[in-house]
PDB file with one MODEL, atoms N, CA, C and O in Angstrom:
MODEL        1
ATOM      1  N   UNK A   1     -18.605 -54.813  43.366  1.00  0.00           N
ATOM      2  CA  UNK A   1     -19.973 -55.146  43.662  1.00  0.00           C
ATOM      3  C   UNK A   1     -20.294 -54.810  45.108  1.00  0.00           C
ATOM      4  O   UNK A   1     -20.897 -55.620  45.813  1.00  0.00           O
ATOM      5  N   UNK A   2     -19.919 -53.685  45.535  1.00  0.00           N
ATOM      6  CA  UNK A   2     -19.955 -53.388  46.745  1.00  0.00           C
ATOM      7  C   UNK A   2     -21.783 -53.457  47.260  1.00  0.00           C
ATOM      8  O   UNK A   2     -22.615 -53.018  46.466  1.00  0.00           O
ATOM      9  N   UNK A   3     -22.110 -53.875  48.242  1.00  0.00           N
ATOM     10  CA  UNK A   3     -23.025 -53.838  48.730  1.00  0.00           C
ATOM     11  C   UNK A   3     -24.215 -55.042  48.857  1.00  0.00           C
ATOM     12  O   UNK A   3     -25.283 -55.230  49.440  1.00  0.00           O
ATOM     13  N   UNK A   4     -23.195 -55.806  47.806  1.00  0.00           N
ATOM     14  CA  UNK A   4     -23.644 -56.933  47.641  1.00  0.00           C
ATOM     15  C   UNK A   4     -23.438 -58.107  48.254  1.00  0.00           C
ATOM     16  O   UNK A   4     -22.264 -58.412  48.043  1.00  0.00           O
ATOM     17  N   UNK A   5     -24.088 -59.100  49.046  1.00  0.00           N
ATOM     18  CA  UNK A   5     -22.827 -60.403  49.430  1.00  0.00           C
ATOM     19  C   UNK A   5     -22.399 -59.751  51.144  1.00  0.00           C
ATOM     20  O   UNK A   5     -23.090 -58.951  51.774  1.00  0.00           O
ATOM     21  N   UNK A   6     -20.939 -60.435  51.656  1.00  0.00           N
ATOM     22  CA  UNK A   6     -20.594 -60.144  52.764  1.00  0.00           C
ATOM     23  C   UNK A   6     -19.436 -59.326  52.208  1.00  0.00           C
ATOM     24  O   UNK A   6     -18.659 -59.737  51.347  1.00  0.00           O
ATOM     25  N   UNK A   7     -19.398 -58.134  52.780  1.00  0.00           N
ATOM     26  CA  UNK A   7     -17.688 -57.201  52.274  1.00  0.00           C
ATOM     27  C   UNK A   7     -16.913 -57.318  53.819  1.00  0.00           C
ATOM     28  O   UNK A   7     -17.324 -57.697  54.916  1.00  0.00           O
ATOM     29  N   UNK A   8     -15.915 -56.928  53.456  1.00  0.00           N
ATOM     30  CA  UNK A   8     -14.718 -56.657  54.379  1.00  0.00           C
ATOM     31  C   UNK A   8     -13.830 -56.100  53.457  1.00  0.00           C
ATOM     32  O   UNK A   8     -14.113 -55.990  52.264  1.00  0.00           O
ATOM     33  N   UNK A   9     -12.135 -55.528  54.242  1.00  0.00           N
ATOM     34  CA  UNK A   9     -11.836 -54.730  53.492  1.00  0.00           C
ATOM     35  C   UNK A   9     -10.680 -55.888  52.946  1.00  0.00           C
ATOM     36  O   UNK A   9     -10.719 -57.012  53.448  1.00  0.00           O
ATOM     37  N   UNK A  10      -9.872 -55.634  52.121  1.00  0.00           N
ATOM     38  CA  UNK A  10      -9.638 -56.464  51.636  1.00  0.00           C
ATOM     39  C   UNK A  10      -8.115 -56.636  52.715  1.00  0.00           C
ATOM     40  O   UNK A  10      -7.473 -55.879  53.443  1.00  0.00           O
ATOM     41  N   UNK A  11      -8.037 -58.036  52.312  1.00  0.00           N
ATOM     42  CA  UNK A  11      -6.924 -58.540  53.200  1.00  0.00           C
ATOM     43  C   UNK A  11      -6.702 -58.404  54.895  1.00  0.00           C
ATOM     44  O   UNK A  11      -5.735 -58.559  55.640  1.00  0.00           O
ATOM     45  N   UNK A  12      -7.905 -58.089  55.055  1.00  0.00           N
ATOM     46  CA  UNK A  12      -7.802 -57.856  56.867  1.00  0.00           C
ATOM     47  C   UNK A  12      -8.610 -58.842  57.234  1.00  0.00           C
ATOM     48  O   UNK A  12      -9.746 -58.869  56.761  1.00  0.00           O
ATOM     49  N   UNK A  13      -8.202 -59.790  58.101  1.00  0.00           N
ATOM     50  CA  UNK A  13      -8.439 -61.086  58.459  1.00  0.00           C
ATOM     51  C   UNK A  13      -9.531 -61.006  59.567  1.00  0.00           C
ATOM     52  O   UNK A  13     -10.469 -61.785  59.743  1.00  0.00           O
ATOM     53  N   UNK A  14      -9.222 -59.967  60.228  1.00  0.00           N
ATOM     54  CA  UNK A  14      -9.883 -59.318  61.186  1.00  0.00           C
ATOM     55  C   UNK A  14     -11.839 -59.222  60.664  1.00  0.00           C
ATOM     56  O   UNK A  14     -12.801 -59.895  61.035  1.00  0.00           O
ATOM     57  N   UNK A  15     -11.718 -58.087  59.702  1.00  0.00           N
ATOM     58  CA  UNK A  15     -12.430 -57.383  59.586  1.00  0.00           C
ATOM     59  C   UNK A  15     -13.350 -58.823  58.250  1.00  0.00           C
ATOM     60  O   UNK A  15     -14.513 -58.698  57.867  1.00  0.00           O
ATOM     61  N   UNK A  16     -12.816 -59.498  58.010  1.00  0.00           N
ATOM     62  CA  UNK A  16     -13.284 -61.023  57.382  1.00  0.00           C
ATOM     63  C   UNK A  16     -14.019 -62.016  58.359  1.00  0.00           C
ATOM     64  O   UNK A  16     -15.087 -62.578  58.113  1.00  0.00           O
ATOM     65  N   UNK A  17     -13.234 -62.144  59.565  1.00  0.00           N
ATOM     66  CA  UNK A  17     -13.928 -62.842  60.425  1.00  0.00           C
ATOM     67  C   UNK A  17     -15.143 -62.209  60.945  1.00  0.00           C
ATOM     68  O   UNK A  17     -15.965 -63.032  61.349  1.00  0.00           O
ATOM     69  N   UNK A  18     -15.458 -61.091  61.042  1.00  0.00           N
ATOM     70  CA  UNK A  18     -16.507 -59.703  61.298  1.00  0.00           C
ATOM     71  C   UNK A  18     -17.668 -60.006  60.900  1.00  0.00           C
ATOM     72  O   UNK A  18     -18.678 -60.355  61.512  1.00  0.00           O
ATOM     73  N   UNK A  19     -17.362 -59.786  59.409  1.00  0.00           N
ATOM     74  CA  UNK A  19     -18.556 -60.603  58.355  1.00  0.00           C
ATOM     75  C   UNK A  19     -18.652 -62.234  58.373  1.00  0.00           C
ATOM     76  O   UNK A  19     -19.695 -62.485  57.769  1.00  0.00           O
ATOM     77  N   UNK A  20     -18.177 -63.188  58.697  1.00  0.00           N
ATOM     78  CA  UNK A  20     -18.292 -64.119  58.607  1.00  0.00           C
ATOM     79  C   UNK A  20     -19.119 -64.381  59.885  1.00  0.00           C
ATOM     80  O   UNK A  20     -20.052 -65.184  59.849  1.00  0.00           O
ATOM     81  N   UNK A  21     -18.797 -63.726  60.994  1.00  0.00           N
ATOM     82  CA  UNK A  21     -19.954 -64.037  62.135  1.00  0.00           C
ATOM     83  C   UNK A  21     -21.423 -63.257  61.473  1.00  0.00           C
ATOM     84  O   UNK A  21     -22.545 -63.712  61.251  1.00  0.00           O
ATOM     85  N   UNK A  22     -21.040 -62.376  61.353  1.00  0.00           N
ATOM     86  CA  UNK A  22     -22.011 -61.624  60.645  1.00  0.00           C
ATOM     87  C   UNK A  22     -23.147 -62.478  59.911  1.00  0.00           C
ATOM     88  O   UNK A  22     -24.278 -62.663  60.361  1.00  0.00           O
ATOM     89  N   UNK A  23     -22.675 -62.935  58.775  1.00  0.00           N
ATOM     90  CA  UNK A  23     -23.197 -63.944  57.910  1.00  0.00           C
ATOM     91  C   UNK A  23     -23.659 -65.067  58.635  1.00  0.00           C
ATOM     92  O   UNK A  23     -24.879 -65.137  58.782  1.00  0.00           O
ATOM     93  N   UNK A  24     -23.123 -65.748  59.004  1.00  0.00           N
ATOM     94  CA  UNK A  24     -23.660 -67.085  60.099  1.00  0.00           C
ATOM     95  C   UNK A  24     -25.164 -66.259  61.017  1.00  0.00           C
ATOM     96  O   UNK A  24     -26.359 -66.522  60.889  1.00  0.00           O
ATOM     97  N   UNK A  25     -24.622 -65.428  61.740  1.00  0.00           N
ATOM     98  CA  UNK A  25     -25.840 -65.343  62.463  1.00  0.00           C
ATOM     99  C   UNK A  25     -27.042 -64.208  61.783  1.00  0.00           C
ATOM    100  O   UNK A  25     -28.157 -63.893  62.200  1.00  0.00           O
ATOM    101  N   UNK A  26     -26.414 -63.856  60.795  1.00  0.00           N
ATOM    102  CA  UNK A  26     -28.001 -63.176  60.421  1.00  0.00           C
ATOM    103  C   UNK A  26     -28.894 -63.585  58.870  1.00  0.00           C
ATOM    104  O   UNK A  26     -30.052 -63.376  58.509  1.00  0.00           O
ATOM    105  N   UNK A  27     -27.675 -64.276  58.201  1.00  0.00           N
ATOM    106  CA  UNK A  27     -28.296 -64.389  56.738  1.00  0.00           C
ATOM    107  C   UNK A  27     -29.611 -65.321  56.740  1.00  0.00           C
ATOM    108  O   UNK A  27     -30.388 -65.256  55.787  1.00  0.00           O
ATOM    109  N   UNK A  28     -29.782 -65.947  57.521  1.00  0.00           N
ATOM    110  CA  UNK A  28     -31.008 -66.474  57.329  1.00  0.00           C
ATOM    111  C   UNK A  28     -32.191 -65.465  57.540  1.00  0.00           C
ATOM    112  O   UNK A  28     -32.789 -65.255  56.485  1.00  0.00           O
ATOM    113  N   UNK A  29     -32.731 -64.726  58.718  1.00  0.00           N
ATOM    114  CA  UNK A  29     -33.678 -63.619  59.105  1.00  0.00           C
ATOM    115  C   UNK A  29     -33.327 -62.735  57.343  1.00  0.00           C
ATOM    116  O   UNK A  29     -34.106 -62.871  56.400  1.00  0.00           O
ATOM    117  N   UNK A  30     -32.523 -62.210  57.294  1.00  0.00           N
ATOM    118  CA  UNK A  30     -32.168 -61.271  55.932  1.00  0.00           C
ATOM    119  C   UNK A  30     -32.448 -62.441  54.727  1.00  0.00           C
ATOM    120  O   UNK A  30     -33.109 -61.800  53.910  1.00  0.00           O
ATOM    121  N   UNK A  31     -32.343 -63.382  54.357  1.00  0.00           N
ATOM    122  CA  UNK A  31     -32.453 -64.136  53.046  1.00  0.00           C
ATOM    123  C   UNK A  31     -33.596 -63.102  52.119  1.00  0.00           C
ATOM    124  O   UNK A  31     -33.072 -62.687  51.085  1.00  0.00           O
ATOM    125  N   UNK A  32     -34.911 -62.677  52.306  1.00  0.00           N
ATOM    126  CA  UNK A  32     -35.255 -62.199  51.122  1.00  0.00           C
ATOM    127  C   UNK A  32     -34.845 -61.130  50.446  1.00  0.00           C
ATOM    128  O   UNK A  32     -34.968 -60.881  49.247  1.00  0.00           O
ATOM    129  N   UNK A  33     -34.245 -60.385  51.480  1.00  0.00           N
ATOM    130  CA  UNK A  33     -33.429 -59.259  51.770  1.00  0.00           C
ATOM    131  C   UNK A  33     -32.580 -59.367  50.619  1.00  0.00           C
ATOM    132  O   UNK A  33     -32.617 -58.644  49.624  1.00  0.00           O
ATOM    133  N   UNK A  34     -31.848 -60.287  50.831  1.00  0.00           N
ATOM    134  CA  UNK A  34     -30.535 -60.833  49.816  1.00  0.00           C
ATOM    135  C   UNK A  34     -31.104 -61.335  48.383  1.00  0.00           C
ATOM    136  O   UNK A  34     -30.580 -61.061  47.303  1.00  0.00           O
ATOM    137  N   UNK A  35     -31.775 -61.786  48.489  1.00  0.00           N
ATOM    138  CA  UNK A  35     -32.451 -62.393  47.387  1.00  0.00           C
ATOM    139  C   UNK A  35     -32.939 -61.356  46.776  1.00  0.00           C
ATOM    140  O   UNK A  35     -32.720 -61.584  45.586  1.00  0.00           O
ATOM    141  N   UNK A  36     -33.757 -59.809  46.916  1.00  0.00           N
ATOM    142  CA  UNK A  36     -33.970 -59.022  46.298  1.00  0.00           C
ATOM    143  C   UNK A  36     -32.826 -58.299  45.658  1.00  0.00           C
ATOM    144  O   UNK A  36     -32.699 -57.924  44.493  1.00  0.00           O
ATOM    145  N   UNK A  37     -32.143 -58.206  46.528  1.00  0.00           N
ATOM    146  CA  UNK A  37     -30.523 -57.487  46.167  1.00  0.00           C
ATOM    147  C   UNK A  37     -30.240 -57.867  44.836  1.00  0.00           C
ATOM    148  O   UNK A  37     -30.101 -57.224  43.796  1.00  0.00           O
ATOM    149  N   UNK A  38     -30.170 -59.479  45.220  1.00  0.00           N
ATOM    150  CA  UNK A  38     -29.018 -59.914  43.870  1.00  0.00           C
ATOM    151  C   UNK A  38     -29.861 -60.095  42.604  1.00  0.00           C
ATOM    152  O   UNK A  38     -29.416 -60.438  41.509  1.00  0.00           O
ATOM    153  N   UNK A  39     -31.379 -59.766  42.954  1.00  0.00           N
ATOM    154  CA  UNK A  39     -32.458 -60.234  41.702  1.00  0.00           C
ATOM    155  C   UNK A  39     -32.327 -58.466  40.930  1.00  0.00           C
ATOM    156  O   UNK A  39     -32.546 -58.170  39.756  1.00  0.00           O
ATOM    157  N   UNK A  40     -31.956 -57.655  41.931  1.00  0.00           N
ATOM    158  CA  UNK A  40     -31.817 -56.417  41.104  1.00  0.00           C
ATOM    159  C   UNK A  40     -30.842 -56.054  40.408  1.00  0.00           C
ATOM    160  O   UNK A  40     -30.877 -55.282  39.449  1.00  0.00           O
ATOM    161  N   UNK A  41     -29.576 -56.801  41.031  1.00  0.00           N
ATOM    162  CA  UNK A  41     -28.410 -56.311  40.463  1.00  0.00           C
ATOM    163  C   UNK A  41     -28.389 -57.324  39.012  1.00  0.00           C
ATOM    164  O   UNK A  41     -27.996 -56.976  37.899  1.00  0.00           O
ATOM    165  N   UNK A  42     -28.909 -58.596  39.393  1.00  0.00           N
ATOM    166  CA  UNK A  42     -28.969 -59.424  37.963  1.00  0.00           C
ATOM    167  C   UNK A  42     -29.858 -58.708  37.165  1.00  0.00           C
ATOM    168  O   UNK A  42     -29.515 -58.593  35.988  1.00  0.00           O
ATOM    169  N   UNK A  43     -31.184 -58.067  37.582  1.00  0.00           N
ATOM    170  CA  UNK A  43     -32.158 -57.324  35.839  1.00  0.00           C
ATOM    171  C   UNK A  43     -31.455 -55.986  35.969  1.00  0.00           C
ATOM    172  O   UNK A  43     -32.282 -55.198  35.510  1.00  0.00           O
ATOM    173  N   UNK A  44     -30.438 -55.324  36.323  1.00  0.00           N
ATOM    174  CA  UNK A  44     -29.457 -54.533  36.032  1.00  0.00           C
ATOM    175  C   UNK A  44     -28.759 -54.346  34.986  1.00  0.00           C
ATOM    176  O   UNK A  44     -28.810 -53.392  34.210  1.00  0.00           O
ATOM    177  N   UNK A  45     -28.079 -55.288  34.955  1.00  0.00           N
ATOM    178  CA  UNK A  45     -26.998 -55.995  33.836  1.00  0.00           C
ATOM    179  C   UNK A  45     -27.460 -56.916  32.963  1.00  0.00           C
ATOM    180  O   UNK A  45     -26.743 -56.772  31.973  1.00  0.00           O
ATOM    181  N   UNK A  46     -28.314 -57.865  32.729  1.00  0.00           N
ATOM    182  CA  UNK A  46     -29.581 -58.303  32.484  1.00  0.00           C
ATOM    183  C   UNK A  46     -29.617 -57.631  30.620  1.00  0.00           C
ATOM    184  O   UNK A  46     -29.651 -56.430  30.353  1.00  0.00           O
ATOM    185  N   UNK A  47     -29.596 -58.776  29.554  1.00  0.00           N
ATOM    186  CA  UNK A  47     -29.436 -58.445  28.229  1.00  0.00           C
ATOM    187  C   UNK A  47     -30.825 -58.281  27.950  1.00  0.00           C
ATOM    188  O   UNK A  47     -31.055 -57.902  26.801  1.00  0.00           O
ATOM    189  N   UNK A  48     -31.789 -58.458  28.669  1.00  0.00           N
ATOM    190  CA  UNK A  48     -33.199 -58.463  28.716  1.00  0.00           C
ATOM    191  C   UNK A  48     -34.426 -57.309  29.119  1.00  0.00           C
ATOM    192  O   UNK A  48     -35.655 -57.236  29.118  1.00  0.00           O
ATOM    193  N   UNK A  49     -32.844 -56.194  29.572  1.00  0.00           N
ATOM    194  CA  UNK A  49     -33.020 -55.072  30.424  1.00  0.00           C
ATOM    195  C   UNK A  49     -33.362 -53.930  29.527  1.00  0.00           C
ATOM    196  O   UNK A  49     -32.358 -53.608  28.891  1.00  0.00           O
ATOM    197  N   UNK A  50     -34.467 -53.148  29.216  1.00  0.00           N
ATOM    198  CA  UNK A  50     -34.544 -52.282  28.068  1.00  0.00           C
ATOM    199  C   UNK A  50     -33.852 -51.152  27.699  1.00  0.00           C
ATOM    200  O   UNK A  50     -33.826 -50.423  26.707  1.00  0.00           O
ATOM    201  N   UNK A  51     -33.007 -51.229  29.326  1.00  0.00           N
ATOM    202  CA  UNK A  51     -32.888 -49.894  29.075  1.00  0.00           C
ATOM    203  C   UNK A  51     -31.001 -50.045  28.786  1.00  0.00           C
ATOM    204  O   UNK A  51     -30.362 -49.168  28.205  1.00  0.00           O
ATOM    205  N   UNK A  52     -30.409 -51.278  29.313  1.00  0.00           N
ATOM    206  CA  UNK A  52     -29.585 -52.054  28.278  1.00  0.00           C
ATOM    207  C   UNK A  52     -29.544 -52.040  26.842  1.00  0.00           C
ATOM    208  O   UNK A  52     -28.899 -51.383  26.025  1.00  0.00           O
ATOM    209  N   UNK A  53     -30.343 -52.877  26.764  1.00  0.00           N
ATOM    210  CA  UNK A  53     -30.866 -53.066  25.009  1.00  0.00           C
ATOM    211  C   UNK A  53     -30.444 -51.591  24.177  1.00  0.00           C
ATOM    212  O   UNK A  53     -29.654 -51.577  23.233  1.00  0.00           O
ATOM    213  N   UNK A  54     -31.177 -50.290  24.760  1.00  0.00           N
ATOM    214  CA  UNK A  54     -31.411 -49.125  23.857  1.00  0.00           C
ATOM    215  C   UNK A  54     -29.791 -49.061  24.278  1.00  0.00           C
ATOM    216  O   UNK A  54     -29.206 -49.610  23.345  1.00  0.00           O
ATOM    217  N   UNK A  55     -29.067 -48.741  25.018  1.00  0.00           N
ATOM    218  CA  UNK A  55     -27.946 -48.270  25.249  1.00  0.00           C
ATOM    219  C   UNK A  55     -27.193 -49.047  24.459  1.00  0.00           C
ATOM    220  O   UNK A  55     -26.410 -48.454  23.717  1.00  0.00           O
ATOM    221  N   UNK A  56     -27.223 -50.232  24.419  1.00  0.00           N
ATOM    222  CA  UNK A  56     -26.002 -50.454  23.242  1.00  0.00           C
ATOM    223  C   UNK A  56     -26.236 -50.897  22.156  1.00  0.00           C
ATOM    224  O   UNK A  56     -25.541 -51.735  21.581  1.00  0.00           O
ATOM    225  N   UNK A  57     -27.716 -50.156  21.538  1.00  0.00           N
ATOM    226  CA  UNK A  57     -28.408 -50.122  19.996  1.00  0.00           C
ATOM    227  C   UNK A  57     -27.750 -48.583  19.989  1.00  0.00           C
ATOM    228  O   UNK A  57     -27.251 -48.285  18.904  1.00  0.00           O
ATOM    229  N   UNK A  58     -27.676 -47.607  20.982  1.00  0.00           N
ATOM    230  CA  UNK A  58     -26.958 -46.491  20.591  1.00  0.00           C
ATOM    231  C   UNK A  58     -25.614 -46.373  20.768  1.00  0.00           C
ATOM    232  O   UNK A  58     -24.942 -45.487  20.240  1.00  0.00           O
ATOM    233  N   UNK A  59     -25.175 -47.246  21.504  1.00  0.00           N
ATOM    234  CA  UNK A  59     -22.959 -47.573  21.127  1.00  0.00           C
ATOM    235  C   UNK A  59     -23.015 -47.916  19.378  1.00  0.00           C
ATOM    236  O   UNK A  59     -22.483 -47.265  18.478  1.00  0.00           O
ATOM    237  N   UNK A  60     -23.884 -49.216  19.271  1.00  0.00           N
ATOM    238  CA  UNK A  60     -23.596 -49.768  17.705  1.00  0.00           C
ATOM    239  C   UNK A  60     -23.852 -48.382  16.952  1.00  0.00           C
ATOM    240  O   UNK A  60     -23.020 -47.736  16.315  1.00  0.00           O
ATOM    241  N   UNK A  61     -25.398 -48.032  17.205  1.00  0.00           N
ATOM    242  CA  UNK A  61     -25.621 -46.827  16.085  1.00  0.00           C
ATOM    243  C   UNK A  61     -24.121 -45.990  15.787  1.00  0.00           C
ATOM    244  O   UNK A  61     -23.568 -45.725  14.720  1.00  0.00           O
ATOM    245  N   UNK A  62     -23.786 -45.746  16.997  1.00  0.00           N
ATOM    246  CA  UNK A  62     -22.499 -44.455  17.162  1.00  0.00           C
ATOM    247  C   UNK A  62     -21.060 -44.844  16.253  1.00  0.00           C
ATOM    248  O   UNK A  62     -20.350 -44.139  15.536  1.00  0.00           O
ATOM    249  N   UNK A  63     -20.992 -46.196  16.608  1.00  0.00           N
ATOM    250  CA  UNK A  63     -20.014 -46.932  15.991  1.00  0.00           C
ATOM    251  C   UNK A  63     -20.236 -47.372  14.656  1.00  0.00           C
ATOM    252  O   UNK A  63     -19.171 -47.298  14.044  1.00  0.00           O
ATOM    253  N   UNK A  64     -20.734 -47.601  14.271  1.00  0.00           N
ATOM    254  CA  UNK A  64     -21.730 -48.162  12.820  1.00  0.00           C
ATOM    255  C   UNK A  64     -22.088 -47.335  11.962  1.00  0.00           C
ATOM    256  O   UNK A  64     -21.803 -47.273  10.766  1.00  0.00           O
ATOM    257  N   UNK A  65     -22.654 -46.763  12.523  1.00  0.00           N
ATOM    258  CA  UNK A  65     -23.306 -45.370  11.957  1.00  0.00           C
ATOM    259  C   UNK A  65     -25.083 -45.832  11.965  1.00  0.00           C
ATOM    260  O   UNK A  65     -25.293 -46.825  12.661  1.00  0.00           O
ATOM    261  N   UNK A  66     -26.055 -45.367  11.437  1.00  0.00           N
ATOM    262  CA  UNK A  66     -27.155 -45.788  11.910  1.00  0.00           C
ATOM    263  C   UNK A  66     -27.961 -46.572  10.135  1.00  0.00           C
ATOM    264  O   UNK A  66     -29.148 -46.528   9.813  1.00  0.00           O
ATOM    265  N   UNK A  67     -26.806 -47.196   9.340  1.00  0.00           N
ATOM    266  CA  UNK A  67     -26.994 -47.581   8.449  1.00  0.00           C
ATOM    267  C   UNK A  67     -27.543 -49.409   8.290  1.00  0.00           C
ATOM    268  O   UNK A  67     -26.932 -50.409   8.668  1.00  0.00           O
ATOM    269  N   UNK A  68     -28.824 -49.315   7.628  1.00  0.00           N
ATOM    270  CA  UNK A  68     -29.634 -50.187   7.813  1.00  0.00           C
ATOM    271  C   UNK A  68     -30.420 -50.175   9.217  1.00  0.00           C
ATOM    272  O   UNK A  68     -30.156 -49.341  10.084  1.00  0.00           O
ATOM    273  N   UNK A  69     -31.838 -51.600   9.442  1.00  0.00           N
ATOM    274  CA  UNK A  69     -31.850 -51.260  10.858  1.00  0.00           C
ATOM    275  C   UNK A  69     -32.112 -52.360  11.534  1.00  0.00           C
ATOM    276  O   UNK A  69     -32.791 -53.303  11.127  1.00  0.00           O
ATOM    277  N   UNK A  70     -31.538 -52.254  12.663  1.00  0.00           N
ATOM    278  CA  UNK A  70     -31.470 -53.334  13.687  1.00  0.00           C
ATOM    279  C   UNK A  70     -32.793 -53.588  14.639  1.00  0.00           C
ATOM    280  O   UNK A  70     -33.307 -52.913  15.531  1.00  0.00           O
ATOM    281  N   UNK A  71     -33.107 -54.839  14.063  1.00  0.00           N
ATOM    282  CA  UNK A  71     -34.294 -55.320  15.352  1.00  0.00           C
ATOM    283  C   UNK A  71     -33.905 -56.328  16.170  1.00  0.00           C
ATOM    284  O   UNK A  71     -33.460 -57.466  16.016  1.00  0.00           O
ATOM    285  N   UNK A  72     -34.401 -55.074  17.787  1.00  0.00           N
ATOM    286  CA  UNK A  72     -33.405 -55.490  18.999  1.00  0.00           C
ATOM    287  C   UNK A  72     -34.279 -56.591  19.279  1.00  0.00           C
ATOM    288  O   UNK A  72     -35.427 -56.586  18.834  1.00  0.00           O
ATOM    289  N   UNK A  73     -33.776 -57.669  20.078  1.00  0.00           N
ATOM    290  CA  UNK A  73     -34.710 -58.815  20.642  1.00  0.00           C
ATOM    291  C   UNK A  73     -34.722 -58.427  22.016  1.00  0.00           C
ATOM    292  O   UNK A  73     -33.712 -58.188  22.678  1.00  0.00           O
ATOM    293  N   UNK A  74     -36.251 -58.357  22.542  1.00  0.00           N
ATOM    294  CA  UNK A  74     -36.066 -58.194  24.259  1.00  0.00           C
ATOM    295  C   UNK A  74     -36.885 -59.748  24.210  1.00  0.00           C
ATOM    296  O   UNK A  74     -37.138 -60.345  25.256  1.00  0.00           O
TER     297      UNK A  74
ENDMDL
END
């Protein structure tokens, strides 16, 4: 989920404390900032997402075959 949240690299204590000042002194000024982020990455992935929905009405079709028919719920 890169880009999301506070990163560092992994296991460097260093580069953790970095972002953690980081975070303390700016996430408040940035909050809507963040809040848009994670509202996109949630209607992303999002079962509510249409363009979700069609994509895995066409895995089932593929897998299934396209016998009978499925009404998707958005």
């Amino acid at each position: 989920m890169a880009g999301f949240g506070y990163q560092y690299a992994s296991f460097d204590a260093q580069d953790g404390a970095r972002a953690l000042r980081e975070a303390v002194r700016h996430h408040d000024a940035r909050l809507e900032e963040y809040e848009q982020a994670c509202q996109a990455l949630l209607d992303g992935v999002s079962i509510r997402n249409a363009g979700n929905v069609a994509a895995y009405d066409a895995l089932l079709r593929a897998i299934c075959g396209s016998a009978g028919s499925a009404a998707a719920v958005v």
